[in-house]
C-alpha positions in Angstrom: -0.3 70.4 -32.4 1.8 71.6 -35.2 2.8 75.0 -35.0 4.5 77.1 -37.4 4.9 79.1 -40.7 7.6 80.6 -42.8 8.7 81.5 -46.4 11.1 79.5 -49.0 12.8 80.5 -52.6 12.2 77.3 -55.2 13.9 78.0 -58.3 11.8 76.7 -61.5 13.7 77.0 -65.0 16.5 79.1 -63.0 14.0 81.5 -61.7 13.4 82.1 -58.3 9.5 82.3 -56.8 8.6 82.7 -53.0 6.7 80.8 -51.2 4.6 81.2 -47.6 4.0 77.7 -45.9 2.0 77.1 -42.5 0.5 74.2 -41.2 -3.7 74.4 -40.6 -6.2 72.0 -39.8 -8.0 69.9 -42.9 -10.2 66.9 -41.8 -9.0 66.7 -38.2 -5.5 66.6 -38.5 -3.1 69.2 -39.4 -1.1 69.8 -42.5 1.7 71.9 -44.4 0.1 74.3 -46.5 2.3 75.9 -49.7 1.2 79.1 -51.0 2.6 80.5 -54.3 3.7 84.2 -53.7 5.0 85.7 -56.3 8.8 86.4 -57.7 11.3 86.2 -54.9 12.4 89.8 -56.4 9.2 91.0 -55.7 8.9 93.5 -53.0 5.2 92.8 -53.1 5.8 89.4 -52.7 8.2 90.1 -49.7 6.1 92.4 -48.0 2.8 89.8 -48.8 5.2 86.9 -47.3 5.5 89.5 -44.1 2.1 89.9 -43.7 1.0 86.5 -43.7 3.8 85.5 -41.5 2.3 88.2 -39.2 -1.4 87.0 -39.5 -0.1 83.9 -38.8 1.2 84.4 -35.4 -1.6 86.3 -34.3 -3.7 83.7 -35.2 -1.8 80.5 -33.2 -1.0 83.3 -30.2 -4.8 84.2 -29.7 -5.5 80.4 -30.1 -3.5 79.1 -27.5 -4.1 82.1 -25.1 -7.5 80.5 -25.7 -6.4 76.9 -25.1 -3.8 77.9 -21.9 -7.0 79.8 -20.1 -9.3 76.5 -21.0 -6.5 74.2 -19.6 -5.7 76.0 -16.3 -9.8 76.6 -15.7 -10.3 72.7 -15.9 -7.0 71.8 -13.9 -8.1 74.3 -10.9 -11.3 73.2 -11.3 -13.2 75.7 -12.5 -15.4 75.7 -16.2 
């Protein structure tokens, strides 16, 4: 399992644009994802690249809260 996300600058004719990348599931195995943000002077883009970073977490924590609670059930025995 590939866990993780986070934001990058790429300058392009010596500007600089953000970035969000995560990794996700495509056709059973699991990827980096590149999203384009916006200017990295942006404080729209900034505060998009926070919220998505946030979204993100909460999405992998409530996954493997679902996952650990699978996992220990099966190893005690119980389903």
């Amino acid at each position: 399992m590939h866990v993780g996300c986070g934001v990058y600058e790429l300058r392009i004719r010596d500007r600089p644009y953000l970035y969000f990348w995560h990794y996700e599931s495509k056709g059973g195995r699991r990827v980096q994802v590149k999203e384009y943000l916006g200017p990295s002077g942006s404080p729209d883009a900034r505060a998009e690249a926070g919220r998505r970073c946030e979204a993100y977490f909460d999405r992998v924590a409530s996954s493997l809260a679902r996952i650990r609670q699978r996992t220990v059930a099966e190893a005690i025995g119980h389903r």
